[in-house]
Backbone as ProteinMPNN parsed JSONL, in Angstrom:
{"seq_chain_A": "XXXXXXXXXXXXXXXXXXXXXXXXXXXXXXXXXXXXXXXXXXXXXXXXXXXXXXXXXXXXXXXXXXXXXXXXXXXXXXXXXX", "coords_chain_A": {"N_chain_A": [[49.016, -271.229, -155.727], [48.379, -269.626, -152.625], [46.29, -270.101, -149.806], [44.221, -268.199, -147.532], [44.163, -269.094, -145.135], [46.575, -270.675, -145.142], [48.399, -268.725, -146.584], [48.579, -266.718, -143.972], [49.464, -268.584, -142.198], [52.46, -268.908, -142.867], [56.214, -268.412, -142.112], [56.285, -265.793, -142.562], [54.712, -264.016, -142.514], [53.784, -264.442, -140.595], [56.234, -262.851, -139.042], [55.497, -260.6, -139.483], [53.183, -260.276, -138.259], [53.755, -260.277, -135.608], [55.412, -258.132, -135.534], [54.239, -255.93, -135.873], [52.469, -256.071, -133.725], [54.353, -255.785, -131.361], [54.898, -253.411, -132.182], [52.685, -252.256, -131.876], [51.969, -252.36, -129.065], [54.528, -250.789, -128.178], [53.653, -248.065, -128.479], [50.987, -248.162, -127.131], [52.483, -248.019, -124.566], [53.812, -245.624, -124.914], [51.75, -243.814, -125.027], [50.792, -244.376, -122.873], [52.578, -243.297, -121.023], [52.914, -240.9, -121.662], [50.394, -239.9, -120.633], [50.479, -240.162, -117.858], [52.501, -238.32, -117.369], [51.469, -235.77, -118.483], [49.37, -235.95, -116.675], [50.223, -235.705, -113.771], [51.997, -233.848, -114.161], [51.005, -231.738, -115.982], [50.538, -229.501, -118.707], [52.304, -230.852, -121.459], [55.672, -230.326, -123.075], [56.226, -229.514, -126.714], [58.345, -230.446, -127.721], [59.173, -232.758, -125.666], [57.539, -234.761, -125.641], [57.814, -235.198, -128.282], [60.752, -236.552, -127.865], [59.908, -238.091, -125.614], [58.008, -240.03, -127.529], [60.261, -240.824, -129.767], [61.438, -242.882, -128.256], [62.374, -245.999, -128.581], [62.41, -248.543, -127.714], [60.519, -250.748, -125.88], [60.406, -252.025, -123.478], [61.928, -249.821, -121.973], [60.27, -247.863, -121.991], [58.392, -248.67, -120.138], [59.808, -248.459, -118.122], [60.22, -246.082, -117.428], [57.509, -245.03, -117.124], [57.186, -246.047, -114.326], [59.145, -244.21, -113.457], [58.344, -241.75, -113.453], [56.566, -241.94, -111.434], [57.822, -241.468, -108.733], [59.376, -239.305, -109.146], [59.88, -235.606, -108.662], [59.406, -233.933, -109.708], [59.698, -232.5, -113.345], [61.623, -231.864, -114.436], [63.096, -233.197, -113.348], [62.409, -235.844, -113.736], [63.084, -235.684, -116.553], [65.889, -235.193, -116.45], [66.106, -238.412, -116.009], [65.484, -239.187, -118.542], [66.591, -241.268, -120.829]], "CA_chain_A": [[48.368, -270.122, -155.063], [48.367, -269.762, -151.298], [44.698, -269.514, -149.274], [44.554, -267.119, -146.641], [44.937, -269.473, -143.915], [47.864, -271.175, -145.643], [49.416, -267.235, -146.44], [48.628, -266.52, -142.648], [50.697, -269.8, -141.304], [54.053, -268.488, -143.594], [57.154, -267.421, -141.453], [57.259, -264.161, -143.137], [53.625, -263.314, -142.327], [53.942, -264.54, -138.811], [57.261, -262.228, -138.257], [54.991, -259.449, -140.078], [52.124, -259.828, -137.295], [54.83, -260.163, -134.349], [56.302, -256.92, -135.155], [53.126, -255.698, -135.7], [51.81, -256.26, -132.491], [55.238, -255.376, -130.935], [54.656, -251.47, -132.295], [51.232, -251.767, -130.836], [52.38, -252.761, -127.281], [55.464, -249.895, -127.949], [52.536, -247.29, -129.152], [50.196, -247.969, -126.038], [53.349, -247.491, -123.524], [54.169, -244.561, -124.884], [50.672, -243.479, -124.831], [50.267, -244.249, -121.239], [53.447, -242.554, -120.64], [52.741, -239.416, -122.17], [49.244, -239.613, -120.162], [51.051, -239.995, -116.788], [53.682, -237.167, -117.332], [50.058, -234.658, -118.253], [47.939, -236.17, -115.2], [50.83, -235.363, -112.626], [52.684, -232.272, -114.409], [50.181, -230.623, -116.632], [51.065, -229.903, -120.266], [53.723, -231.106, -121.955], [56.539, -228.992, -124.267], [56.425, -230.433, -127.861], [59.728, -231.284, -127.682], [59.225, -233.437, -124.848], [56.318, -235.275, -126.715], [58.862, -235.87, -129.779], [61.97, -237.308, -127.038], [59.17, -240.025, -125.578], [57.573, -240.558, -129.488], [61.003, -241.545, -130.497], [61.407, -244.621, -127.872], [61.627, -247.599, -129.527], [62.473, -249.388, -126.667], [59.593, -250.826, -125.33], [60.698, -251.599, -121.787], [62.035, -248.348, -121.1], [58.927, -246.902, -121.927], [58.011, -249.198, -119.138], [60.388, -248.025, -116.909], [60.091, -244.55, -117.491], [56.186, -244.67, -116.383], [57.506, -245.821, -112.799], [60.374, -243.149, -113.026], [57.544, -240.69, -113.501], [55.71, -241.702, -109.965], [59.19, -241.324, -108.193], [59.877, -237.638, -110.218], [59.167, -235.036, -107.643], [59.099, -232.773, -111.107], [59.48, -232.608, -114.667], [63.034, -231.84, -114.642], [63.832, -234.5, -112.725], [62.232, -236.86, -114.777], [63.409, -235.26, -117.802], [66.846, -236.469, -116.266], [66.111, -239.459, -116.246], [65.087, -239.673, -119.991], [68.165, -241.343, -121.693]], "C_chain_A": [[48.058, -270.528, -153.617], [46.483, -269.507, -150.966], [45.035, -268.555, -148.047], [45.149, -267.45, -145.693], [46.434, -269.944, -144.204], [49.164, -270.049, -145.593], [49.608, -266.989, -144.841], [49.493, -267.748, -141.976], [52.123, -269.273, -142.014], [54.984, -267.812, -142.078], [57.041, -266.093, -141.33], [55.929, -263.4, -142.714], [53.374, -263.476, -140.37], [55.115, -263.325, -138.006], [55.87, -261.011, -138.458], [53.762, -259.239, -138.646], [52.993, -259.617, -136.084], [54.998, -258.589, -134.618], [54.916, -256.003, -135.44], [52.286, -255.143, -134.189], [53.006, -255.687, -131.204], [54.781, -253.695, -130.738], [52.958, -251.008, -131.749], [51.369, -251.63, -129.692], [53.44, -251.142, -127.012], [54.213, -248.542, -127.754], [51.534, -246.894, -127.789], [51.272, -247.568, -124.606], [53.646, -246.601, -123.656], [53.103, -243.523, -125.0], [50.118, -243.381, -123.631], [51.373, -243.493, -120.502], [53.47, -241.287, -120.472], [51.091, -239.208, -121.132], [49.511, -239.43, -118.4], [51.468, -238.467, -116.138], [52.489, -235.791, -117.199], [49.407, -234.946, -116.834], [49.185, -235.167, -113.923], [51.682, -234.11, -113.066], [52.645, -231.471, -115.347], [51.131, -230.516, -117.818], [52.376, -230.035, -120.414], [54.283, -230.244, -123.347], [56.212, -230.418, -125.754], [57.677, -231.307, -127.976], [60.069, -232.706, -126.386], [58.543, -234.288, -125.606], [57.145, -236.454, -127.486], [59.835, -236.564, -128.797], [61.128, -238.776, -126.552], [58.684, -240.879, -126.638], [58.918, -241.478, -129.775], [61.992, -242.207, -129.339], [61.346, -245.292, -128.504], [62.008, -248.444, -128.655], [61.033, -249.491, -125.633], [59.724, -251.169, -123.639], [61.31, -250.405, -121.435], [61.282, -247.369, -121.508], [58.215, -247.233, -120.921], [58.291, -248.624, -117.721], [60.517, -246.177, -116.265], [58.71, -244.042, -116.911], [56.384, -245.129, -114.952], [58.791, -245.216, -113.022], [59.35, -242.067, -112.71], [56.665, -240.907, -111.777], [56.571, -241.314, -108.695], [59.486, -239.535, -108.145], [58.875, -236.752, -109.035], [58.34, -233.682, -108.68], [59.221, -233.004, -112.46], [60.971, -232.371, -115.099], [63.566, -233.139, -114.216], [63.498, -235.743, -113.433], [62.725, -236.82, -116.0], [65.338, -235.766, -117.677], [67.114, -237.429, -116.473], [65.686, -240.451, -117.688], [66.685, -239.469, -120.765], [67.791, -241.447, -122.971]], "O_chain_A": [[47.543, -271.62, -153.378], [45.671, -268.923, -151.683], [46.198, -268.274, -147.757], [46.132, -266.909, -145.185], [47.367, -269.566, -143.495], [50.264, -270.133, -145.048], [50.759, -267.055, -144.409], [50.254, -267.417, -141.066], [53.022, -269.39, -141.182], [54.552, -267.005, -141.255], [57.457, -265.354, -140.438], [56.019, -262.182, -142.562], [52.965, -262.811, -139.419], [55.017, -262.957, -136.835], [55.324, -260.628, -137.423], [53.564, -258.132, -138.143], [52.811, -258.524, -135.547], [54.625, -257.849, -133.709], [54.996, -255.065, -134.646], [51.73, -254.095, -133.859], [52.54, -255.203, -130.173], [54.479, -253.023, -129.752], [52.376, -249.975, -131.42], [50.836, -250.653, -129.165], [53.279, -250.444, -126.011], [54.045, -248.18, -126.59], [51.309, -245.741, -127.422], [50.818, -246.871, -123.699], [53.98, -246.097, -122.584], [53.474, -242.351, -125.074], [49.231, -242.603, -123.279], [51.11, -243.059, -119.381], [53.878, -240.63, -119.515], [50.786, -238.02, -121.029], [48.815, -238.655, -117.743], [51.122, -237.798, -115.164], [52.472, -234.997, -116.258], [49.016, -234.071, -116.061], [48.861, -234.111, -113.38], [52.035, -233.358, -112.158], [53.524, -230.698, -115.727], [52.171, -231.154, -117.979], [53.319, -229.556, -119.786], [53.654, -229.729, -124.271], [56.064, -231.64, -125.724], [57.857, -232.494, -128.246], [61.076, -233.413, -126.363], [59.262, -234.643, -126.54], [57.215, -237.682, -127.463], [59.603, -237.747, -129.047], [61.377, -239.949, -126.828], [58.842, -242.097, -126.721], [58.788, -242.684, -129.989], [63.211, -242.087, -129.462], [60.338, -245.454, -129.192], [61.809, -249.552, -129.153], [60.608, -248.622, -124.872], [59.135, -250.538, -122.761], [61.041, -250.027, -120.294], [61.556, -246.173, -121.414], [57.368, -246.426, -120.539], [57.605, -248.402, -116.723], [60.76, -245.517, -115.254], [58.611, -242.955, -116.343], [55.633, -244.516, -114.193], [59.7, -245.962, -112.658], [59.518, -241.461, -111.652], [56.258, -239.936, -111.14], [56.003, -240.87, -107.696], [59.743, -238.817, -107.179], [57.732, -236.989, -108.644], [57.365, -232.941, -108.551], [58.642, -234.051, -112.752], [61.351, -232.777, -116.197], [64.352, -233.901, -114.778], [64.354, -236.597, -113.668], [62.841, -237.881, -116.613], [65.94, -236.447, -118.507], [68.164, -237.716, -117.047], [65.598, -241.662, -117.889], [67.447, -238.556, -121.084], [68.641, -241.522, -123.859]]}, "name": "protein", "num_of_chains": 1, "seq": "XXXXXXXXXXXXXXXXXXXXXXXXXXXXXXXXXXXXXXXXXXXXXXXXXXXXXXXXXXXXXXXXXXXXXXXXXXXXXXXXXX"}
């Protein structure tokens, strides 16, 4: 029988907090993303919402919050969402 700290040192519990902490980091970029896109061009369509939600790329959720200070509009940024 494992102890906690012992379970907590395992590979498999170490990948488990990594990716963990990964979808937290993804989660808050696309949270500050989506808070950007409202501050500078007022509500957003649902469907827009759902296209940044399903990022899973965490740097180009990065890069997409300085595309948005660039974006003279919402189209134009919406361009730039690959």
């Amino acid at each position: 029988m494992f102890t906690m700290d012992e379970l907590d040192a395992t590979p498999y519990m170490q990948g488990i907090k990594a990716e963990a902490r990964s979808e937290a980091k993804r989660e808050a970029k696309c949270e500050t993303l989506l808070q950007l896109l409202h501050e500078k061009f007022g509500p957003l369509s649902d469907e827009l919402v759902q296209r940044i939600a399903s990022v899973q790329d965490e740097e180009q959720l990065g890069q997409l919050s300085i595309v948005v200070l660039h974006a003279p509009d919402l189209e134009s940024f919406c361009a730039q969402l690959y």
